[in-house]
Backbone as ProteinMPNN parsed JSONL, in Angstrom:
{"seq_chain_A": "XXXXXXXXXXXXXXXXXXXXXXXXXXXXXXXXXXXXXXXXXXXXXXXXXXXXXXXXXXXXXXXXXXXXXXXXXXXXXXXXXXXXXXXXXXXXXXXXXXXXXXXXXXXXXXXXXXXXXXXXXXXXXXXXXXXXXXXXXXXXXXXXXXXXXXXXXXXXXXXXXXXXXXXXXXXXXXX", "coords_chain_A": {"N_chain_A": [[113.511, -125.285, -23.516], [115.887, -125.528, -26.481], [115.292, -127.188, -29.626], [116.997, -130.424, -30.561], [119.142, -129.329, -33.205], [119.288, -131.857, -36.059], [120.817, -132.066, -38.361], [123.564, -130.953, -36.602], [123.123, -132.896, -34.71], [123.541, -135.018, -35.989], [126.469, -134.678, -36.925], [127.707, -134.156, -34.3], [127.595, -136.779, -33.505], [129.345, -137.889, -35.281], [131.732, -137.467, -34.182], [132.545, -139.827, -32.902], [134.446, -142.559, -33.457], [134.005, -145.095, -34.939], [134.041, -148.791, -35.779], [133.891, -150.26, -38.824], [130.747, -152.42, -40.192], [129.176, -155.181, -42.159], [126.241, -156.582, -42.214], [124.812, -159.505, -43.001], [122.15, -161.575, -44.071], [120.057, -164.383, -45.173], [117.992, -163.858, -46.97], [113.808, -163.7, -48.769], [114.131, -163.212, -51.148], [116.539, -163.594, -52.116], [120.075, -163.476, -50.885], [121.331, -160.779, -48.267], [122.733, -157.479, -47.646], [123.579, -155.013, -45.19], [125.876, -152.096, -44.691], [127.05, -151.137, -41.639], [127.285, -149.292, -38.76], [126.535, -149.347, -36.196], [126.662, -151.102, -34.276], [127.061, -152.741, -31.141], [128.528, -154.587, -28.321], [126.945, -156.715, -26.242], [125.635, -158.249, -23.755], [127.76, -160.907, -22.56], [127.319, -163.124, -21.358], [123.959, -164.461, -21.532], [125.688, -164.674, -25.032], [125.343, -161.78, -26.532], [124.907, -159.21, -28.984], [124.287, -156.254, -30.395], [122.344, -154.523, -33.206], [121.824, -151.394, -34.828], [119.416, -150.269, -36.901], [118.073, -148.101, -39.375], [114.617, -147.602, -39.645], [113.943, -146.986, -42.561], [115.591, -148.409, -44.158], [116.232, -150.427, -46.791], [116.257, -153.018, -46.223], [115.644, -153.349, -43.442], [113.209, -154.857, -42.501], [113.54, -157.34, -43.55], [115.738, -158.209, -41.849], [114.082, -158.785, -39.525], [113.553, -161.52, -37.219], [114.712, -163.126, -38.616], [118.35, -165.338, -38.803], [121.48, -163.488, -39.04], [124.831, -162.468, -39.401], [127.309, -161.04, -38.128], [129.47, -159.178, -39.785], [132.836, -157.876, -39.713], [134.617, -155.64, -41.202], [138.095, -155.531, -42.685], [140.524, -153.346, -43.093], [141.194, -153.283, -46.188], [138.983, -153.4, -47.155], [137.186, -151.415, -48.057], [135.943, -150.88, -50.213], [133.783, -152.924, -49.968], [131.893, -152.285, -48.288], [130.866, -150.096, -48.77], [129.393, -150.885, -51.179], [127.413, -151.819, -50.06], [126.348, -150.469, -48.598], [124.622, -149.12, -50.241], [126.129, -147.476, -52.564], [126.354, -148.883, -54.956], [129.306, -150.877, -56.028], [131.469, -152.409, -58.246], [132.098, -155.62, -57.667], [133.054, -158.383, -56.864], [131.214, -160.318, -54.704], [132.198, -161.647, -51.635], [131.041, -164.14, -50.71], [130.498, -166.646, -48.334], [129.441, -169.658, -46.477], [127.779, -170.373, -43.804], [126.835, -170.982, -40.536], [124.448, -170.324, -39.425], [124.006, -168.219, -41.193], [124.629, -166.814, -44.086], [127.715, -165.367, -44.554], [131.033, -163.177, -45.268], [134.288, -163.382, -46.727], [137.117, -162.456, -45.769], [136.806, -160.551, -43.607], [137.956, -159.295, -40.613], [136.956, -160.364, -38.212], [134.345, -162.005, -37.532], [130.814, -162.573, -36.163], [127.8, -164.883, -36.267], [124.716, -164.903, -35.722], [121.628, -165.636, -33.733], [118.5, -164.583, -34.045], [117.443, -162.953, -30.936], [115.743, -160.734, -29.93], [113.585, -157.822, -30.837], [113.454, -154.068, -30.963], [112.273, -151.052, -30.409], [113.409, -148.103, -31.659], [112.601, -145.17, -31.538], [113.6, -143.678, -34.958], [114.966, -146.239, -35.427], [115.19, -149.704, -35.432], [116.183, -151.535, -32.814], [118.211, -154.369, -32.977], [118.841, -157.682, -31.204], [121.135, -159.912, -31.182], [122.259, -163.732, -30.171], [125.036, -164.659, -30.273], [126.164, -167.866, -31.722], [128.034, -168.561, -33.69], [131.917, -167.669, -34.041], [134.785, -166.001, -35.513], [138.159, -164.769, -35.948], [140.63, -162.667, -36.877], [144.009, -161.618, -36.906], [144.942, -157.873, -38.384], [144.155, -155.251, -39.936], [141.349, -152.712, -39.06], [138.197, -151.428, -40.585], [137.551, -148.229, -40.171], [135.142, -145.945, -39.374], [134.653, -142.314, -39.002], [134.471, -138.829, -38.269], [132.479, -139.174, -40.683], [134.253, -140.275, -42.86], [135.908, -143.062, -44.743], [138.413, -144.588, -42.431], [141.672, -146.228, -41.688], [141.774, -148.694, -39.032], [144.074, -149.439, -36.894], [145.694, -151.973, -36.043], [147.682, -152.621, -33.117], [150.765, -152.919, -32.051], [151.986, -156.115, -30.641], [153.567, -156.813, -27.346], [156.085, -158.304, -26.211], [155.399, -160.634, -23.53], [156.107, -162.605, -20.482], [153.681, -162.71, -19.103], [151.35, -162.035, -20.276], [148.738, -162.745, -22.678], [148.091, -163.623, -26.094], [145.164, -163.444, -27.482], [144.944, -163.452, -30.489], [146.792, -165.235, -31.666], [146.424, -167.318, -33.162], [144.162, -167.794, -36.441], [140.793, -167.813, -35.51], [138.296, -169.929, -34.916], [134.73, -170.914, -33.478], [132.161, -173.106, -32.661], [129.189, -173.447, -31.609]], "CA_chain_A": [[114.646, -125.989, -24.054], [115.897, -125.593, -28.034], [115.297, -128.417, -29.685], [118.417, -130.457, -31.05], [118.936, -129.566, -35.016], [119.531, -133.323, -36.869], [122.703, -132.054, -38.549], [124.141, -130.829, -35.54], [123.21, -134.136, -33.943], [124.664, -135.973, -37.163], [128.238, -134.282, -36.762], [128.452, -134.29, -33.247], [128.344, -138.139, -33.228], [130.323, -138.773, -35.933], [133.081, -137.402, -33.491], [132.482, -140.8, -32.126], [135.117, -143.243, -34.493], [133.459, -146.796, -34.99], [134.496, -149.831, -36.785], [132.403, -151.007, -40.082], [130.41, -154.018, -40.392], [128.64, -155.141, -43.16], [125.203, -157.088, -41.737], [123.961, -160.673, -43.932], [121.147, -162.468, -43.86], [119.305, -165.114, -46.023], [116.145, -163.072, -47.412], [113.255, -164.962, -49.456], [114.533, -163.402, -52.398], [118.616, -163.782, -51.982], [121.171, -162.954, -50.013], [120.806, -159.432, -48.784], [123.521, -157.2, -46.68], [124.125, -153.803, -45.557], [126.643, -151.745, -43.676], [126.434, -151.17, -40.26], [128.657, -148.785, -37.614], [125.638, -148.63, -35.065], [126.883, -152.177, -33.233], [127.903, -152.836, -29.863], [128.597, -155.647, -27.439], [125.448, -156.396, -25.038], [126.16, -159.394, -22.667], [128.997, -162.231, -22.601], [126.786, -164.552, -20.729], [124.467, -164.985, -22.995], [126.655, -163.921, -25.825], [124.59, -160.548, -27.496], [125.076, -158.237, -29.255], [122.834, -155.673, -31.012], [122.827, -153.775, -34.142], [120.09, -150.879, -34.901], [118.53, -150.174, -38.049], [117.264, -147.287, -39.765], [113.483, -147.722, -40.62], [113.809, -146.77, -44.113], [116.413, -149.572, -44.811], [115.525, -151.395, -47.984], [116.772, -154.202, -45.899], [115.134, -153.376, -42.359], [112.011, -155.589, -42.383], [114.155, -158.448, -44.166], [116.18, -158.738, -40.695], [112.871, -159.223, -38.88], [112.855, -162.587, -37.165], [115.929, -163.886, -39.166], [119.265, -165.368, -38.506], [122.458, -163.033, -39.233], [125.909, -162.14, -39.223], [128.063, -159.406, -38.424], [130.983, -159.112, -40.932], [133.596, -156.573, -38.79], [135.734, -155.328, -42.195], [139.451, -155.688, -42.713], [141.061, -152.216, -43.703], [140.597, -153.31, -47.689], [137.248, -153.794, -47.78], [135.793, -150.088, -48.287], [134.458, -151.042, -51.97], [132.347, -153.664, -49.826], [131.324, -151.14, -47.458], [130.152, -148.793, -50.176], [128.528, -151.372, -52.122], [126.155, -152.548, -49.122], [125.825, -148.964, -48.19], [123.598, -148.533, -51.786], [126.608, -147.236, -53.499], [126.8, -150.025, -55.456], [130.399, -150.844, -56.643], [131.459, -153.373, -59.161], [133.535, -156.237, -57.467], [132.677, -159.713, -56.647], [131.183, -160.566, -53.583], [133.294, -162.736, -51.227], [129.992, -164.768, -50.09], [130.603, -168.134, -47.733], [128.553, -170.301, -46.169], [127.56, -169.543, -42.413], [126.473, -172.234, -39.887], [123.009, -169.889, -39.444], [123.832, -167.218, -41.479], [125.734, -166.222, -45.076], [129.343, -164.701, -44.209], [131.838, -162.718, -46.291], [135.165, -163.403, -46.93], [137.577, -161.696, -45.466], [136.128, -160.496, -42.645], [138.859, -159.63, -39.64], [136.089, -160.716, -37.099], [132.907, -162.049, -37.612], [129.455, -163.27, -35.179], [126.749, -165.664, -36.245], [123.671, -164.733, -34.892], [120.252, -165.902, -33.869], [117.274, -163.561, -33.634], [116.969, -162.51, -29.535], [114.774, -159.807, -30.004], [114.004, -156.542, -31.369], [113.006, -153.377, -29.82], [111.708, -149.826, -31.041], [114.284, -146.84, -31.076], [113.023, -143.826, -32.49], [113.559, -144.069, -36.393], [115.056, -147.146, -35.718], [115.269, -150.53, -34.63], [117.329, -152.556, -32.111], [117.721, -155.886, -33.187], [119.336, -158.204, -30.674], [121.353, -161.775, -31.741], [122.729, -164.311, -29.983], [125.83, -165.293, -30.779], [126.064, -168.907, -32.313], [129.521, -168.926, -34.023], [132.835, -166.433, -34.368], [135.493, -166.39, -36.158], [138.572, -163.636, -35.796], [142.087, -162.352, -37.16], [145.123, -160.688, -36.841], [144.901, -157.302, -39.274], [143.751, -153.601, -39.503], [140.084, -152.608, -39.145], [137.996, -149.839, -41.483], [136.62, -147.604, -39.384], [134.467, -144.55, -39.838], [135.399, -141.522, -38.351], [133.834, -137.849, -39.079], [131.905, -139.104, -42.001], [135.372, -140.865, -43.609], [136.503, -144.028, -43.612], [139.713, -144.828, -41.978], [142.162, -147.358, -41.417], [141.909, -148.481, -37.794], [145.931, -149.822, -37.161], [146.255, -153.139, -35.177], [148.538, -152.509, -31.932], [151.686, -153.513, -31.701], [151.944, -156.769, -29.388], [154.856, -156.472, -26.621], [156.28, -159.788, -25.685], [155.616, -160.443, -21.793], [155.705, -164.125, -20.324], [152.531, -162.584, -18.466], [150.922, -161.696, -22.232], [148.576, -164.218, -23.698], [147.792, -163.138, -26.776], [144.411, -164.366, -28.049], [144.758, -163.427, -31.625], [148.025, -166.439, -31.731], [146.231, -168.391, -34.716], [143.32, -167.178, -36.632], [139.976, -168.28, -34.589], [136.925, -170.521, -35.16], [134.315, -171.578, -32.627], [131.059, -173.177, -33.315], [128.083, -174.448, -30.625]], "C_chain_A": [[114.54, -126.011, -25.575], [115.735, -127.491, -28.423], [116.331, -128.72, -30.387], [118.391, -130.24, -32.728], [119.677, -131.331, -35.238], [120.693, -132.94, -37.923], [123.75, -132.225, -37.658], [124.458, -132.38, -34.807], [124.346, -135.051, -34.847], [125.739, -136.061, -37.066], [128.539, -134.711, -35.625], [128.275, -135.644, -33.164], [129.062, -138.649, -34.078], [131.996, -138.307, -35.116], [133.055, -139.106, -32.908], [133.132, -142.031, -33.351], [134.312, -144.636, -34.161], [134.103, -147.995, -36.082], [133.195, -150.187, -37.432], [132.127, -152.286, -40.117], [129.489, -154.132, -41.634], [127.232, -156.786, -41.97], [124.49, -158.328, -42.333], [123.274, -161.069, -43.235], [120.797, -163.297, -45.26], [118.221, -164.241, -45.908], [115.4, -163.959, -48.296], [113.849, -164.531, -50.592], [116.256, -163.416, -52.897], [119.306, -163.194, -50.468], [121.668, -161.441, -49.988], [122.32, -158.688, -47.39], [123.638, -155.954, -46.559], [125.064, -153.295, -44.328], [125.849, -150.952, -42.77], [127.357, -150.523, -39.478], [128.008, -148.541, -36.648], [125.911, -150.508, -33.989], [127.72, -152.181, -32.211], [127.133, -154.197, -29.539], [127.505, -155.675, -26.753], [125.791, -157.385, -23.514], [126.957, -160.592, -23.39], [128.239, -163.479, -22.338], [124.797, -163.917, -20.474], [125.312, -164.195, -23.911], [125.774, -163.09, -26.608], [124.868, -159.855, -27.996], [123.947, -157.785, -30.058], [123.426, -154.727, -32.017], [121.624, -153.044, -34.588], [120.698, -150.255, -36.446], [117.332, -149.587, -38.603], [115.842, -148.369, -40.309], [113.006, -148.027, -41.696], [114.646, -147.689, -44.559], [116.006, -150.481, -45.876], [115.436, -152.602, -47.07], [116.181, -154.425, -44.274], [114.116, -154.771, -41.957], [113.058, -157.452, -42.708], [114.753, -159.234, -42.454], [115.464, -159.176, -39.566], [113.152, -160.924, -38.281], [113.963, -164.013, -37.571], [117.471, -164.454, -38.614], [120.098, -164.197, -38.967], [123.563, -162.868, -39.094], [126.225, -161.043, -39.047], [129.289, -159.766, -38.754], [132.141, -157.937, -40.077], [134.875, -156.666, -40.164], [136.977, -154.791, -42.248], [138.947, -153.843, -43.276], [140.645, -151.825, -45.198], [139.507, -154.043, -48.068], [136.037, -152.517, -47.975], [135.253, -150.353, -49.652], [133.352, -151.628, -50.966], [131.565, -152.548, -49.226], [130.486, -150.477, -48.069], [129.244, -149.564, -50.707], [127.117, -151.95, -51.476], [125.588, -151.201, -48.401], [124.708, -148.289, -49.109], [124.608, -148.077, -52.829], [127.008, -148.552, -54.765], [128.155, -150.312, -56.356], [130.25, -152.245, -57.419], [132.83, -154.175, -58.65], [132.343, -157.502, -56.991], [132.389, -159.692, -55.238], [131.371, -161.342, -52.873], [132.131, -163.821, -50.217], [130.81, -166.496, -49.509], [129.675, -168.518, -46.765], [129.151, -170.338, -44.837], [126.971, -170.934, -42.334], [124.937, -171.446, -39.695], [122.715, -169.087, -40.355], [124.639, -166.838, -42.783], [127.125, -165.377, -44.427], [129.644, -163.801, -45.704], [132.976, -162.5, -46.059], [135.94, -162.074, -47.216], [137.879, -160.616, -44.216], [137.456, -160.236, -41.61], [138.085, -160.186, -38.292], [134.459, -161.311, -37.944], [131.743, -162.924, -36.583], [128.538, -164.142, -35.866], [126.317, -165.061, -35.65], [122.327, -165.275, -34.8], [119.634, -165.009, -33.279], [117.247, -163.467, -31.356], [115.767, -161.966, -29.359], [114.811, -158.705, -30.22], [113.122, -155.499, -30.462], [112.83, -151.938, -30.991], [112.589, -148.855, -30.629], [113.817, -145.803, -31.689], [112.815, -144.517, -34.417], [114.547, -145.567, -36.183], [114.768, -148.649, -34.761], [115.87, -151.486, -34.16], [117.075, -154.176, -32.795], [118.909, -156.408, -32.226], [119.758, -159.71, -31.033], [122.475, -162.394, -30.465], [124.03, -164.901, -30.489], [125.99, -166.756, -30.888], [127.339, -169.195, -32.366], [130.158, -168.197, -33.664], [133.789, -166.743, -35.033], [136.496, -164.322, -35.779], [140.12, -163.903, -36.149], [142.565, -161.813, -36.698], [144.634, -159.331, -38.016], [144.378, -155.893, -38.475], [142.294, -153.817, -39.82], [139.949, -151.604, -40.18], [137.172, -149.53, -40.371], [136.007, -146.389, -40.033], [134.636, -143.635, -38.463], [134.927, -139.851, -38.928], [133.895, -137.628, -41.115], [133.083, -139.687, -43.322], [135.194, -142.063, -43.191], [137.799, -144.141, -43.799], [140.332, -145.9, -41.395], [142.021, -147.356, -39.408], [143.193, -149.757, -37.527], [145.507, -150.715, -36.377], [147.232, -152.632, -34.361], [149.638, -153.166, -32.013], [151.95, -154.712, -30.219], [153.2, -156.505, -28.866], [154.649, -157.286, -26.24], [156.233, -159.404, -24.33], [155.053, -162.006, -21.283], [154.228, -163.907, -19.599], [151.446, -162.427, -19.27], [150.435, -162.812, -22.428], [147.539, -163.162, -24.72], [146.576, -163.739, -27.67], [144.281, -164.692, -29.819], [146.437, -164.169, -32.386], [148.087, -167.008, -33.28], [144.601, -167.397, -35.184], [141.899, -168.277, -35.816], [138.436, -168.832, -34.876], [135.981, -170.719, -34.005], [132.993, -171.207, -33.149], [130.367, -173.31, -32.09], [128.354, -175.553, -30.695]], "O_chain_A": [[113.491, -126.374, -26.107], [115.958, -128.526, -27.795], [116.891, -127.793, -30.971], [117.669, -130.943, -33.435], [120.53, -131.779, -34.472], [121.486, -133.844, -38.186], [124.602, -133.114, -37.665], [125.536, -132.874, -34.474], [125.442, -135.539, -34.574], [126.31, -137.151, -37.069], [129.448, -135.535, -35.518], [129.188, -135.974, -32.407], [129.52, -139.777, -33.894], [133.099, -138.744, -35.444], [134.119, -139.306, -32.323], [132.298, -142.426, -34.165], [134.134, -145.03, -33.009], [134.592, -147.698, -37.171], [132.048, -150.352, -37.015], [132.961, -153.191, -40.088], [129.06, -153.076, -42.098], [127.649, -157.676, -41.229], [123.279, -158.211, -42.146], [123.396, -161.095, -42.01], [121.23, -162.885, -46.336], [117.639, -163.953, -44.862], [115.998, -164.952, -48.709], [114.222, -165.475, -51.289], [116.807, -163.231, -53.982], [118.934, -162.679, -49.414], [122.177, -160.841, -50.934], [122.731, -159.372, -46.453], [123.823, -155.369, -47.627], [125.085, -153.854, -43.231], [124.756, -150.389, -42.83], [128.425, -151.131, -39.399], [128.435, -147.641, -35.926], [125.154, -150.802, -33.064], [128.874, -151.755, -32.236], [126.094, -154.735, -29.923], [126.965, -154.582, -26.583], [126.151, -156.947, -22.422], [126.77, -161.053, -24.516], [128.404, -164.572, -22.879], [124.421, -163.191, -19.554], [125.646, -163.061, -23.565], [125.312, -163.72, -27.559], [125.605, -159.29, -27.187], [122.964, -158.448, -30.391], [124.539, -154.209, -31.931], [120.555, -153.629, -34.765], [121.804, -149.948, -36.892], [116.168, -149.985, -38.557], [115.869, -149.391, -40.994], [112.13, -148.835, -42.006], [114.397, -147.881, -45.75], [115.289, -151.414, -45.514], [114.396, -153.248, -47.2], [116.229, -155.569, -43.823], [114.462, -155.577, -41.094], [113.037, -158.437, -41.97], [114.4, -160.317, -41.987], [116.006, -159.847, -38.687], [112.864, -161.711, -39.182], [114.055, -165.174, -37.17], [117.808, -163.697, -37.704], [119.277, -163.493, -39.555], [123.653, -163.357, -37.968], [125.699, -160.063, -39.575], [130.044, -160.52, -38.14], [131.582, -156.84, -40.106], [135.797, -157.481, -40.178], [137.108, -153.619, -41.897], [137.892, -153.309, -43.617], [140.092, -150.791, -45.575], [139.216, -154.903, -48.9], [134.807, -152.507, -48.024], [134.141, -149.987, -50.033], [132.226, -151.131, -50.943], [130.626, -152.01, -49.813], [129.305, -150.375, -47.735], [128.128, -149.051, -50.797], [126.113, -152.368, -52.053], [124.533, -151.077, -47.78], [124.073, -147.263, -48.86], [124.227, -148.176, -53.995], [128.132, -148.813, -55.194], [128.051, -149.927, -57.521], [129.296, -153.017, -57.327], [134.006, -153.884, -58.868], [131.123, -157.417, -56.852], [133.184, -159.117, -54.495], [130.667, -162.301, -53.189], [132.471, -164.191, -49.093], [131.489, -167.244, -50.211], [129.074, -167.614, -46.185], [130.348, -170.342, -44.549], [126.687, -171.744, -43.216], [124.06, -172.287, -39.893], [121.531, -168.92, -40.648], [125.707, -166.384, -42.372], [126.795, -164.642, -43.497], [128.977, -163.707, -46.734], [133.21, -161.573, -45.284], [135.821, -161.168, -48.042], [138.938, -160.035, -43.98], [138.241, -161.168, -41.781], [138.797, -160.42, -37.315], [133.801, -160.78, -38.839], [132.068, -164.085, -36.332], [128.887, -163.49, -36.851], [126.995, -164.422, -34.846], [121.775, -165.409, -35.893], [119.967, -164.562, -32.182], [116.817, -164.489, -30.821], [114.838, -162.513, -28.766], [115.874, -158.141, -29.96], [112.348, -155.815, -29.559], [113.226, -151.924, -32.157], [112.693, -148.616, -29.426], [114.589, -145.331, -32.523], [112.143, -145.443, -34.873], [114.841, -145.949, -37.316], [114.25, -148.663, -33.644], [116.189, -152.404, -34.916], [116.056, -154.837, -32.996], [119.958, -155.766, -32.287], [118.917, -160.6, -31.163], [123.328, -161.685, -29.93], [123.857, -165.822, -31.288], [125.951, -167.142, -29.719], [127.916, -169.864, -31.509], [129.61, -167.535, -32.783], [133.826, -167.945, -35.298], [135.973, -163.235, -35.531], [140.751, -164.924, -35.872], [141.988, -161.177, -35.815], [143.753, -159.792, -38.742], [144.239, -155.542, -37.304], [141.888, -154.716, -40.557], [140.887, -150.985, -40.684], [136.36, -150.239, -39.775], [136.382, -145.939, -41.115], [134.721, -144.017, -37.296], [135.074, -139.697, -40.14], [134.429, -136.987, -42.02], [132.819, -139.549, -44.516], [134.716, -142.455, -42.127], [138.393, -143.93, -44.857], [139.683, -146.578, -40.599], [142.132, -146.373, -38.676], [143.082, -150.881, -38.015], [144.609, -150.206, -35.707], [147.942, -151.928, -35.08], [149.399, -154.373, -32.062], [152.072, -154.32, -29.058], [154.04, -156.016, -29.621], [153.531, -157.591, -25.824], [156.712, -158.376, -23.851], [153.958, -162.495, -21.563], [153.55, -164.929, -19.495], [150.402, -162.804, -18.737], [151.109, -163.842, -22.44], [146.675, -162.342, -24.407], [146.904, -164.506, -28.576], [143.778, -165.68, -30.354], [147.032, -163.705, -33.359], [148.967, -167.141, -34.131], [144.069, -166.557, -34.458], [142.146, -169.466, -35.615], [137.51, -168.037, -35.034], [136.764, -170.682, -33.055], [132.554, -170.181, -33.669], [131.212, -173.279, -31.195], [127.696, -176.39, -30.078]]}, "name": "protein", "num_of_chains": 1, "seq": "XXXXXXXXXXXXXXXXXXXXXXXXXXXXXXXXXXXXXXXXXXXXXXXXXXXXXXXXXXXXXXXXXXXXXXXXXXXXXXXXXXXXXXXXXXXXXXXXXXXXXXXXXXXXXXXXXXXXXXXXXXXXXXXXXXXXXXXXXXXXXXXXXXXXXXXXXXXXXXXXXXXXXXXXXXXXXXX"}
């Protein structure tokens, strides 16, 4: 059997479109964040989800053990994207105060999390959180999409007295 080339691999999953998140935590020396398109859902009951994390991450070790957030970014938020990606852009950062975890304003979704547990993938590593808080809008997502990013459109709702539409008002819920 060939073995797989690591370009090859690279491309063929960026056929796979994802929505961007940007990742906070409290670190000892500030408030540290980077983007993230490797998250998925895990279980409802408890509430999990998991987000993995290159090795080499300046920011890897930092998430060790820690509370966090996942930021899920509106449409106009690719500067942030970029700027937590290492490109560092020049814009203010829309920082707010998290019930476990720093936030960022703006956000069309976002999780609280507490540490679950982490796990060994390869060059990277799973980290698993509990969900704590959420918070969620109406709006367009940014997604990434072979190696771009791209708007990901909100759906048109279609009135139907059978229709409940959860995204009515914008959405808080704490523990």
């Amino acid at each position: 059997m060939r073995a797989i080339d690591t370009y090859q691999l690279r491309t063929c999953l960026g056929c796979f479109g994802t929505g961007v998140t940007v990742v906070t935590v409290d670190a000892e020396d500030g408030r540290r964040g980077l983007t993230v398109n490797a998250f998925t859902s895990v279980s409802l009951e408890p509430p999990l989800v998991l987000i993995s994390i290159n090795k080499r991450a300046r920011s890897h070790d930092t998430l060790a053990g820690r509370p966090f957030a996942v930021n899920v970014l509106s449409s106009d938020q690719e500067r942030l994207a970029r700027h937590f990606a290492g490109d560092h852009q020049d814009i203010e950062l829309p920082w707010e105060e998290g019930q476990v975890a720093p936030r960022l304003g703006g956000a069309i979704a976002l999780m609280e999390c507490r540490p679950w547990g982490s796990y060994e993938g390869g060059d990277h590593t799973l980290y698993l959180g509990e969900v704590v808080a959420l918070s969620y809008r109406h709006g367009d997502a940014l997604g990434y999409f072979r190696s771009r990013f791209v708007r990901l459109s909100e759906p048109a709702l279609v009135a139907s007295p059978h229709t409940h539409d959860p995204f009515e008002l914008p959405y808080d819920a704490y523990e």
